[in-house]
C-alpha positions as CSV (number, residue, x, y, z in Angstrom):
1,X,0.0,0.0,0.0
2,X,3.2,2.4,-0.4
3,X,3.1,2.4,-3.9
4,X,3.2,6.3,-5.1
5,X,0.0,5.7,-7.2
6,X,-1.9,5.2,-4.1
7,X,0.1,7.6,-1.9
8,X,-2.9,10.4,-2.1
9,X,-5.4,8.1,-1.9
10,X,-8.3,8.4,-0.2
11,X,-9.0,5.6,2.8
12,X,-11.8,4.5,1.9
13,X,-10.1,3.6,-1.5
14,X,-7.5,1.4,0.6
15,X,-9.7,-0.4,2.2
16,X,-12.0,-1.1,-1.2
17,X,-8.6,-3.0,-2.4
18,X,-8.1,-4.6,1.1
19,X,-11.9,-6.3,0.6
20,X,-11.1,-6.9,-3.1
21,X,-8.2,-9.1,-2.1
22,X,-10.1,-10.7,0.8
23,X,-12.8,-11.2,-1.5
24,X,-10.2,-12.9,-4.0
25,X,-8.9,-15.2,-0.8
26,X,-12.1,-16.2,0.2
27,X,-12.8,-17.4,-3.8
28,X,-9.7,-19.2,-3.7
29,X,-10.6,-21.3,-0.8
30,X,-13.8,-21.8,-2.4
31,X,-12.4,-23.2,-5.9
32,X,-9.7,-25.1,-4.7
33,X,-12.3,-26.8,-2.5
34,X,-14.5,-27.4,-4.6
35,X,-12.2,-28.1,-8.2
36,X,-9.4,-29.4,-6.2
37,X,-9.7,-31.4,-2.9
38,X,-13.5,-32.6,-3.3
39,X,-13.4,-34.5,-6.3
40,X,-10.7,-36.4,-4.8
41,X,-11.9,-37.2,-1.2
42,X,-15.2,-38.1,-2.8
43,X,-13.3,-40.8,-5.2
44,X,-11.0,-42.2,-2.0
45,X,-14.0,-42.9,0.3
46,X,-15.9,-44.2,-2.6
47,X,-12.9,-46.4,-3.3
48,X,-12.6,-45.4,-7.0
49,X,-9.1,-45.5,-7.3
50,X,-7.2,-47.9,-8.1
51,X,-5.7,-48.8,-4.7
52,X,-8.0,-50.6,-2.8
53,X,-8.2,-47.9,0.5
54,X,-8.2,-48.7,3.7
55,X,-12.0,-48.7,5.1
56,X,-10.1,-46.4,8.1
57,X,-9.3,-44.2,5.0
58,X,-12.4,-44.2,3.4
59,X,-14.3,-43.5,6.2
60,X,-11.7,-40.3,7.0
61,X,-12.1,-39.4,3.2
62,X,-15.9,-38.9,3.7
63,X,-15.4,-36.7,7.1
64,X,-13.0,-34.0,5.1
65,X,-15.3,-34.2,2.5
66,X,-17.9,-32.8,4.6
67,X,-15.5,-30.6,6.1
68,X,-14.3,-28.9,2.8
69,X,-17.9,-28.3,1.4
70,X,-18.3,-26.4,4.4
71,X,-15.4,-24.8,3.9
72,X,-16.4,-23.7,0.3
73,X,-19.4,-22.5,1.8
74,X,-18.5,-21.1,4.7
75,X,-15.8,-18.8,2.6
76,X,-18.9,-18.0,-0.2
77,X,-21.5,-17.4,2.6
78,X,-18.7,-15.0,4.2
79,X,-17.4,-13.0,1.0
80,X,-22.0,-12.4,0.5
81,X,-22.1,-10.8,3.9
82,X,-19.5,-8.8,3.8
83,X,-20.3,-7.4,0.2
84,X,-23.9,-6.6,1.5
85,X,-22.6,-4.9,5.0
86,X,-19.8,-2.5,3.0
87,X,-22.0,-2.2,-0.3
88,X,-18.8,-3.3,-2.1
89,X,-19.2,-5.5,-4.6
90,X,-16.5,-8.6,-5.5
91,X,-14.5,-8.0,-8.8
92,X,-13.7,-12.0,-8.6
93,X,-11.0,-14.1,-11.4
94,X,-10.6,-17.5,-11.7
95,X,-7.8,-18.3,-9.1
96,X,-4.6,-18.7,-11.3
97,X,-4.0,-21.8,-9.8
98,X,-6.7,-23.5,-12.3
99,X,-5.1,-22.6,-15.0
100,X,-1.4,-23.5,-14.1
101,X,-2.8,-27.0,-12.7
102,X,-4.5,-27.4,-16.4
103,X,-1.1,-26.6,-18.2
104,X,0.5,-29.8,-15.7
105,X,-1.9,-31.1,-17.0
106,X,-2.3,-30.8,-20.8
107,X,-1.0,-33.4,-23.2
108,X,-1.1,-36.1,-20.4
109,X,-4.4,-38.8,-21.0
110,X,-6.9,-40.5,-19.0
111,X,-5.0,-42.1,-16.1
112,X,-2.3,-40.3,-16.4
113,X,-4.2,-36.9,-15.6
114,X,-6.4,-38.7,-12.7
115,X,-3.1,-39.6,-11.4
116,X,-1.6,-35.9,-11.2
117,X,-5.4,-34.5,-10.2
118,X,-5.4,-36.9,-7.5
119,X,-1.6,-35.5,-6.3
120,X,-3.1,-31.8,-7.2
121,X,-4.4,-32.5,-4.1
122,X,-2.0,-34.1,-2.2
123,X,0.2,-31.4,-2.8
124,X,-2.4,-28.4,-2.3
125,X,-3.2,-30.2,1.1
126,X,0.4,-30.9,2.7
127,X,0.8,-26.8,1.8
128,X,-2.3,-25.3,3.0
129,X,-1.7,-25.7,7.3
130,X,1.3,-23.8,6.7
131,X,0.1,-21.0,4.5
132,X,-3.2,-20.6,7.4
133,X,-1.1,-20.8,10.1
134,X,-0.4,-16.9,10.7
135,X,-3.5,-15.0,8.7
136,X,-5.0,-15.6,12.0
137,X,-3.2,-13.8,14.2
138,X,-2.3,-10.6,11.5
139,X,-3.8,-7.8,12.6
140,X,-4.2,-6.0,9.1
141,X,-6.9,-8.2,8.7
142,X,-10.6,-8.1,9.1
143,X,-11.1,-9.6,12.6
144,X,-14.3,-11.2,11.1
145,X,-11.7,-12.7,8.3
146,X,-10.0,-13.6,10.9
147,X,-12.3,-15.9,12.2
148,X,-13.2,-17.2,9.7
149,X,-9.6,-18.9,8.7
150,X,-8.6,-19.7,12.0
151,X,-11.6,-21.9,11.5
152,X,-10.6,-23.5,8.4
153,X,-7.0,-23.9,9.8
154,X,-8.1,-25.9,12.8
155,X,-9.2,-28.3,10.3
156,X,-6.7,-28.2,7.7
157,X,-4.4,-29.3,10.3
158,X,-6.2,-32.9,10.8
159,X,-6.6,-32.9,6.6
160,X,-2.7,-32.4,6.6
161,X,-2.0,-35.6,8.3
162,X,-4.8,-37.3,6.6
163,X,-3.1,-36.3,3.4
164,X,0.2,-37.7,4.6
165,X,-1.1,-40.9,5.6
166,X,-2.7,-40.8,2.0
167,X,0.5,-40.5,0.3
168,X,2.1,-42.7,2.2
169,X,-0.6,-45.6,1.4
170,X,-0.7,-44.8,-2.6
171,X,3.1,-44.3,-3.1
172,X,3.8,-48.0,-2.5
173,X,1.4,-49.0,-5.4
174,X,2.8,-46.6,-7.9
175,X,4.8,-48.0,-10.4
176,X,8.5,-46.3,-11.1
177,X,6.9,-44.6,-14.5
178,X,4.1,-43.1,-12.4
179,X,5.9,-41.9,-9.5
180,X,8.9,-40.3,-12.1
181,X,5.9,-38.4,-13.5
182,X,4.4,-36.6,-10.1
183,X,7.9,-35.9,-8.5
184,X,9.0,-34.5,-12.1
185,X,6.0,-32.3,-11.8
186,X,6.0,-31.4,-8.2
187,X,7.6,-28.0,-8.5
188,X,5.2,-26.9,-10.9
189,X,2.5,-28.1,-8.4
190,X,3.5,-26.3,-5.6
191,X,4.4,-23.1,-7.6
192,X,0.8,-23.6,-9.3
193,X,-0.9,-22.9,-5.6
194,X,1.9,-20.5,-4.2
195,X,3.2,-18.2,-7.0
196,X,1.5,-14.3,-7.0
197,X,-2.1,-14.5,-8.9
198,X,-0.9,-11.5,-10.7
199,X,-4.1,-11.4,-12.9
200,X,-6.5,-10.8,-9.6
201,X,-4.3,-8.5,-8.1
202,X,-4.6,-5.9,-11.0
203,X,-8.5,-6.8,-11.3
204,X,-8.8,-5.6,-7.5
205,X,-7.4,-2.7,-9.0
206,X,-8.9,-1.7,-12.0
207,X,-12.0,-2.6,-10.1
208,X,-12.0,0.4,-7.9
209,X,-10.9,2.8,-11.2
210,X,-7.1,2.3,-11.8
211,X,-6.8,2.4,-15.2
212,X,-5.2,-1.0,-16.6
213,X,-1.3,0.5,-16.7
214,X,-1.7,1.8,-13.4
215,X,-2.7,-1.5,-11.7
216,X,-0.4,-3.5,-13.3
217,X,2.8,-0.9,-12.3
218,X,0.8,-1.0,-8.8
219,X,1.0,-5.1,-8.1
220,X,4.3,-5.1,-10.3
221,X,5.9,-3.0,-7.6
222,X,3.9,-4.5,-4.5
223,X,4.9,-6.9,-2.3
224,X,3.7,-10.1,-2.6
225,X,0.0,-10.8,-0.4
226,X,0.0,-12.3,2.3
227,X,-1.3,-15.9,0.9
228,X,1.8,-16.1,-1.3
229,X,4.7,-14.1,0.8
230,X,6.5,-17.0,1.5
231,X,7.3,-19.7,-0.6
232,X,10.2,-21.9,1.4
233,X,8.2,-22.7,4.8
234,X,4.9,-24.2,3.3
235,X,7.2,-26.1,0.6
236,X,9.2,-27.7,3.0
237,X,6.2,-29.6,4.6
238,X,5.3,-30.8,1.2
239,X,8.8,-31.6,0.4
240,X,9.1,-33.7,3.9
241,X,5.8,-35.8,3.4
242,X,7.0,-36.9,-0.6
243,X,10.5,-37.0,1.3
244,X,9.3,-39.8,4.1
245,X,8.1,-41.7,1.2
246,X,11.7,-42.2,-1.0
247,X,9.8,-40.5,-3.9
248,X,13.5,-38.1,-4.0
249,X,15.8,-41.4,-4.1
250,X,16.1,-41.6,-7.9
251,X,19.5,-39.6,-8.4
252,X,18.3,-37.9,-12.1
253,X,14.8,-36.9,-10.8
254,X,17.1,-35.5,-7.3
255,X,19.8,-34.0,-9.6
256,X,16.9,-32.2,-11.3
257,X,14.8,-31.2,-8.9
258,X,18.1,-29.5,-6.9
259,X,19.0,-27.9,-10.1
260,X,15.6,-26.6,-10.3
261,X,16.2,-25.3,-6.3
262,X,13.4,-27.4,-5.4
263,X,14.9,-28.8,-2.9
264,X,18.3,-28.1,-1.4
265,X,21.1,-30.5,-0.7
266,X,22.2,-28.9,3.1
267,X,18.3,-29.8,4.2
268,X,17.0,-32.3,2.1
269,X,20.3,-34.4,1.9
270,X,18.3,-37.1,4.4
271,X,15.5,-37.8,1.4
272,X,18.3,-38.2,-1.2
Protein backbone atom coordinates (compact mmCIF):
# COMPACT_ATOMS: atom_id res chain seq x y z
CA UNK A 1 0.00 0.00 0.00
CA UNK A 2 3.23 2.45 -0.39
CA UNK A 3 3.07 2.43 -3.95
CA UNK A 4 3.20 6.26 -5.09
CA UNK A 5 0.05 5.69 -7.19
CA UNK A 6 -1.94 5.15 -4.14
CA UNK A 7 0.14 7.62 -1.86
CA UNK A 8 -2.93 10.45 -2.12
CA UNK A 9 -5.45 8.06 -1.94
CA UNK A 10 -8.29 8.42 -0.15
CA UNK A 11 -8.97 5.63 2.76
CA UNK A 12 -11.82 4.46 1.91
CA UNK A 13 -10.11 3.57 -1.46
CA UNK A 14 -7.48 1.45 0.64
CA UNK A 15 -9.73 -0.41 2.18
CA UNK A 16 -11.97 -1.13 -1.18
CA UNK A 17 -8.58 -2.96 -2.37
CA UNK A 18 -8.13 -4.62 1.11
CA UNK A 19 -11.93 -6.25 0.56
CA UNK A 20 -11.12 -6.91 -3.12
CA UNK A 21 -8.15 -9.05 -2.08
CA UNK A 22 -10.13 -10.75 0.81
CA UNK A 23 -12.84 -11.24 -1.51
CA UNK A 24 -10.18 -12.89 -4.00
CA UNK A 25 -8.94 -15.17 -0.82
CA UNK A 26 -12.13 -16.24 0.18
CA UNK A 27 -12.77 -17.37 -3.85
CA UNK A 28 -9.69 -19.17 -3.72
CA UNK A 29 -10.65 -21.29 -0.79
CA UNK A 30 -13.76 -21.82 -2.39
CA UNK A 31 -12.37 -23.16 -5.94
CA UNK A 32 -9.69 -25.05 -4.68
CA UNK A 33 -12.29 -26.77 -2.49
CA UNK A 34 -14.51 -27.44 -4.62
CA UNK A 35 -12.24 -28.05 -8.21
CA UNK A 36 -9.43 -29.39 -6.21
CA UNK A 37 -9.74 -31.40 -2.93
CA UNK A 38 -13.46 -32.57 -3.28
CA UNK A 39 -13.41 -34.46 -6.35
CA UNK A 40 -10.67 -36.41 -4.75
CA UNK A 41 -11.87 -37.16 -1.16
CA UNK A 42 -15.22 -38.12 -2.85
CA UNK A 43 -13.34 -40.80 -5.17
CA UNK A 44 -11.05 -42.16 -2.02
CA UNK A 45 -13.99 -42.85 0.26
CA UNK A 46 -15.92 -44.17 -2.63
CA UNK A 47 -12.90 -46.36 -3.25
CA UNK A 48 -12.59 -45.44 -7.05
CA UNK A 49 -9.06 -45.46 -7.34
CA UNK A 50 -7.20 -47.93 -8.14
CA UNK A 51 -5.74 -48.84 -4.66
CA UNK A 52 -8.04 -50.63 -2.80
CA UNK A 53 -8.23 -47.90 0.46
CA UNK A 54 -8.21 -48.73 3.67
CA UNK A 55 -11.98 -48.73 5.13
CA UNK A 56 -10.11 -46.38 8.10
CA UNK A 57 -9.28 -44.21 5.00
CA UNK A 58 -12.38 -44.19 3.39
CA UNK A 59 -14.35 -43.46 6.24
CA UNK A 60 -11.72 -40.32 7.01
CA UNK A 61 -12.13 -39.36 3.19
CA UNK A 62 -15.88 -38.92 3.66
CA UNK A 63 -15.40 -36.71 7.06
CA UNK A 64 -12.96 -33.98 5.13
CA UNK A 65 -15.29 -34.15 2.45
CA UNK A 66 -17.95 -32.75 4.63
CA UNK A 67 -15.54 -30.64 6.05
CA UNK A 68 -14.27 -28.92 2.81
CA UNK A 69 -17.89 -28.32 1.41
CA UNK A 70 -18.34 -26.42 4.44
CA UNK A 71 -15.38 -24.78 3.93
CA UNK A 72 -16.43 -23.70 0.28
CA UNK A 73 -19.38 -22.55 1.76
CA UNK A 74 -18.47 -21.07 4.75
CA UNK A 75 -15.84 -18.79 2.57
CA UNK A 76 -18.89 -17.96 -0.19
CA UNK A 77 -21.48 -17.42 2.59
CA UNK A 78 -18.74 -15.01 4.18
CA UNK A 79 -17.42 -12.97 0.97
CA UNK A 80 -22.04 -12.41 0.48
CA UNK A 81 -22.11 -10.81 3.91
CA UNK A 82 -19.54 -8.79 3.80
CA UNK A 83 -20.31 -7.45 0.23
CA UNK A 84 -23.86 -6.59 1.49
CA UNK A 85 -22.61 -4.87 5.03
CA UNK A 86 -19.80 -2.50 3.03
CA UNK A 87 -22.00 -2.19 -0.28
CA UNK A 88 -18.84 -3.33 -2.07
CA UNK A 89 -19.18 -5.51 -4.55
CA UNK A 90 -16.52 -8.63 -5.49
CA UNK A 91 -14.49 -8.03 -8.76
CA UNK A 92 -13.71 -12.04 -8.63
CA UNK A 93 -11.05 -14.10 -11.36
CA UNK A 94 -10.57 -17.55 -11.73
CA UNK A 95 -7.78 -18.25 -9.15
CA UNK A 96 -4.63 -18.66 -11.31
CA UNK A 97 -4.03 -21.75 -9.76
CA UNK A 98 -6.68 -23.52 -12.32
CA UNK A 99 -5.10 -22.60 -15.01
CA UNK A 100 -1.40 -23.53 -14.12
CA UNK A 101 -2.75 -27.01 -12.73
CA UNK A 102 -4.50 -27.43 -16.43
CA UNK A 103 -1.15 -26.63 -18.24
CA UNK A 104 0.54 -29.76 -15.74
CA UNK A 105 -1.90 -31.14 -16.96
CA UNK A 106 -2.31 -30.84 -20.81
CA UNK A 107 -1.00 -33.39 -23.19
CA UNK A 108 -1.14 -36.10 -20.41
CA UNK A 109 -4.40 -38.75 -20.96
CA UNK A 110 -6.94 -40.54 -18.95
CA UNK A 111 -4.98 -42.12 -16.10
CA UNK A 112 -2.29 -40.33 -16.37
CA UNK A 113 -4.22 -36.86 -15.65
CA UNK A 114 -6.40 -38.73 -12.69
CA UNK A 115 -3.08 -39.65 -11.35
CA UNK A 116 -1.65 -35.92 -11.22
CA UNK A 117 -5.35 -34.48 -10.21
CA UNK A 118 -5.37 -36.92 -7.50
CA UNK A 119 -1.62 -35.46 -6.34
CA UNK A 120 -3.08 -31.76 -7.15
CA UNK A 121 -4.43 -32.53 -4.08
CA UNK A 122 -2.00 -34.11 -2.21
CA UNK A 123 0.20 -31.44 -2.82
CA UNK A 124 -2.43 -28.43 -2.27
CA UNK A 125 -3.19 -30.23 1.08
CA UNK A 126 0.39 -30.89 2.72
CA UNK A 127 0.77 -26.79 1.78
CA UNK A 128 -2.33 -25.29 3.05
CA UNK A 129 -1.71 -25.67 7.29
CA UNK A 130 1.26 -23.76 6.70
CA UNK A 131 0.07 -21.03 4.51
CA UNK A 132 -3.20 -20.63 7.40
CA UNK A 133 -1.08 -20.77 10.06
CA UNK A 134 -0.38 -16.90 10.71
CA UNK A 135 -3.54 -15.01 8.74
CA UNK A 136 -5.05 -15.62 12.03
CA UNK A 137 -3.22 -13.80 14.23
CA UNK A 138 -2.34 -10.65 11.53
CA UNK A 139 -3.79 -7.82 12.58
CA UNK A 140 -4.20 -6.04 9.12
CA UNK A 141 -6.89 -8.22 8.74
CA UNK A 142 -10.57 -8.09 9.12
CA UNK A 143 -11.13 -9.65 12.59
CA UNK A 144 -14.35 -11.22 11.09
CA UNK A 145 -11.74 -12.70 8.31
CA UNK A 146 -9.97 -13.55 10.93
CA UNK A 147 -12.32 -15.87 12.19
CA UNK A 148 -13.16 -17.22 9.69
CA UNK A 149 -9.63 -18.85 8.66
CA UNK A 150 -8.62 -19.71 12.05
CA UNK A 151 -11.56 -21.90 11.46
CA UNK A 152 -10.65 -23.46 8.35
CA UNK A 153 -7.03 -23.92 9.83
CA UNK A 154 -8.06 -25.91 12.82
CA UNK A 155 -9.18 -28.32 10.34
CA UNK A 156 -6.68 -28.18 7.70
CA UNK A 157 -4.36 -29.31 10.26
CA UNK A 158 -6.16 -32.92 10.83
CA UNK A 159 -6.61 -32.93 6.60
CA UNK A 160 -2.66 -32.44 6.59
CA UNK A 161 -2.04 -35.59 8.25
CA UNK A 162 -4.76 -37.34 6.60
CA UNK A 163 -3.09 -36.34 3.38
CA UNK A 164 0.20 -37.68 4.56
CA UNK A 165 -1.12 -40.86 5.58
CA UNK A 166 -2.74 -40.79 2.01
CA UNK A 167 0.46 -40.50 0.30
CA UNK A 168 2.12 -42.73 2.16
CA UNK A 169 -0.56 -45.56 1.41
CA UNK A 170 -0.66 -44.84 -2.55
CA UNK A 171 3.08 -44.32 -3.13
CA UNK A 172 3.80 -47.96 -2.54
CA UNK A 173 1.35 -49.01 -5.37
CA UNK A 174 2.82 -46.63 -7.92
CA UNK A 175 4.76 -48.04 -10.45
CA UNK A 176 8.47 -46.32 -11.13
CA UNK A 177 6.94 -44.63 -14.45
CA UNK A 178 4.13 -43.06 -12.42
CA UNK A 179 5.90 -41.87 -9.48
CA UNK A 180 8.88 -40.27 -12.05
CA UNK A 181 5.91 -38.40 -13.48
CA UNK A 182 4.42 -36.64 -10.14
CA UNK A 183 7.94 -35.94 -8.48
CA UNK A 184 9.01 -34.53 -12.13
CA UNK A 185 6.04 -32.28 -11.83
CA UNK A 186 6.04 -31.39 -8.17
CA UNK A 187 7.61 -27.96 -8.45
CA UNK A 188 5.22 -26.89 -10.85
CA UNK A 189 2.45 -28.12 -8.38
CA UNK A 190 3.50 -26.31 -5.63
CA UNK A 191 4.44 -23.09 -7.62
CA UNK A 192 0.77 -23.56 -9.26
CA UNK A 193 -0.91 -22.92 -5.61
CA UNK A 194 1.92 -20.52 -4.18
CA UNK A 195 3.17 -18.20 -6.97
CA UNK A 196 1.46 -14.29 -7.04
CA UNK A 197 -2.08 -14.51 -8.92
CA UNK A 198 -0.87 -11.48 -10.74
CA UNK A 199 -4.05 -11.36 -12.87
CA UNK A 200 -6.53 -10.79 -9.65
CA UNK A 201 -4.30 -8.51 -8.09
CA UNK A 202 -4.64 -5.93 -11.05
CA UNK A 203 -8.50 -6.77 -11.32
CA UNK A 204 -8.77 -5.58 -7.48
CA UNK A 205 -7.35 -2.65 -8.98
CA UNK A 206 -8.93 -1.65 -12.00
CA UNK A 207 -12.00 -2.64 -10.12
CA UNK A 208 -12.04 0.43 -7.95
CA UNK A 209 -10.92 2.83 -11.22
CA UNK A 210 -7.07 2.29 -11.76
CA UNK A 211 -6.83 2.37 -15.24
CA UNK A 212 -5.22 -0.96 -16.59
CA UNK A 213 -1.33 0.55 -16.70
CA UNK A 214 -1.69 1.77 -13.41
CA UNK A 215 -2.72 -1.51 -11.68
CA UNK A 216 -0.35 -3.53 -13.25
CA UNK A 217 2.77 -0.87 -12.34
CA UNK A 218 0.84 -0.98 -8.83
CA UNK A 219 1.03 -5.11 -8.12
CA UNK A 220 4.28 -5.06 -10.27
CA UNK A 221 5.93 -2.99 -7.63
CA UNK A 222 3.87 -4.53 -4.46
CA UNK A 223 4.86 -6.88 -2.25
CA UNK A 224 3.66 -10.11 -2.55
CA UNK A 225 0.04 -10.85 -0.36
CA UNK A 226 0.01 -12.28 2.28
CA UNK A 227 -1.31 -15.94 0.95
CA UNK A 228 1.82 -16.12 -1.28
CA UNK A 229 4.69 -14.11 0.79
CA UNK A 230 6.54 -16.99 1.50
CA UNK A 231 7.32 -19.71 -0.63
CA UNK A 232 10.20 -21.93 1.42
CA UNK A 233 8.23 -22.72 4.83
CA UNK A 234 4.93 -24.25 3.33
CA UNK A 235 7.18 -26.07 0.58
CA UNK A 236 9.20 -27.67 2.97
CA UNK A 237 6.23 -29.60 4.57
CA UNK A 238 5.31 -30.82 1.22
CA UNK A 239 8.80 -31.61 0.39
CA UNK A 240 9.06 -33.67 3.92
CA UNK A 241 5.80 -35.84 3.36
CA UNK A 242 6.98 -36.87 -0.63
CA UNK A 243 10.46 -37.03 1.35
CA UNK A 244 9.33 -39.83 4.10
CA UNK A 245 8.06 -41.70 1.15
CA UNK A 246 11.67 -42.19 -1.03
CA UNK A 247 9.80 -40.48 -3.93
CA UNK A 248 13.53 -38.14 -3.98
CA UNK A 249 15.83 -41.39 -4.11
CA UNK A 250 16.07 -41.56 -7.91
CA UNK A 251 19.45 -39.55 -8.36
CA UNK A 252 18.31 -37.87 -12.12
CA UNK A 253 14.80 -36.86 -10.76
CA UNK A 254 17.14 -35.45 -7.29
CA UNK A 255 19.75 -34.03 -9.57
CA UNK A 256 16.92 -32.17 -11.31
CA UNK A 257 14.75 -31.21 -8.88
CA UNK A 258 18.13 -29.52 -6.93
CA UNK A 259 18.97 -27.89 -10.08
CA UNK A 260 15.57 -26.56 -10.31
CA UNK A 261 16.16 -25.29 -6.27
CA UNK A 262 13.43 -27.36 -5.41
CA UNK A 263 14.89 -28.77 -2.87
CA UNK A 264 18.29 -28.10 -1.40
CA UNK A 265 21.07 -30.51 -0.74
CA UNK A 266 22.18 -28.88 3.06
CA UNK A 267 18.31 -29.78 4.24
CA UNK A 268 17.01 -32.33 2.08
CA UNK A 269 20.33 -34.38 1.91
CA UNK A 270 18.25 -37.13 4.36
CA UNK A 271 15.49 -37.82 1.38
CA UNK A 272 18.31 -38.17 -1.21
Amino acid sequence: MRHEQLKDAPTEVLQAVGLQYLYQYMHFTTVLEQVVVLPVTSSISLNRYDVDFAAQTRAGAYKITTDEAWHAQSAYDYTEALAKRTAIAPTLVAPAFEWRLEQIFHGTEGPQTRLLRFFSAVVSETLISSLLADIPHDERILPSAREVVADHAKDEGRHDVFFRSVLDEVWPHLSPTQRQSVVSQLPRMVEAFLAPDVEAEIQSYCSLGFDIESARNIVKDSPPSTMTSSKQRPARDTITAFGRTGAFRDEKIAEKLLAEGFLDERLDKHWL
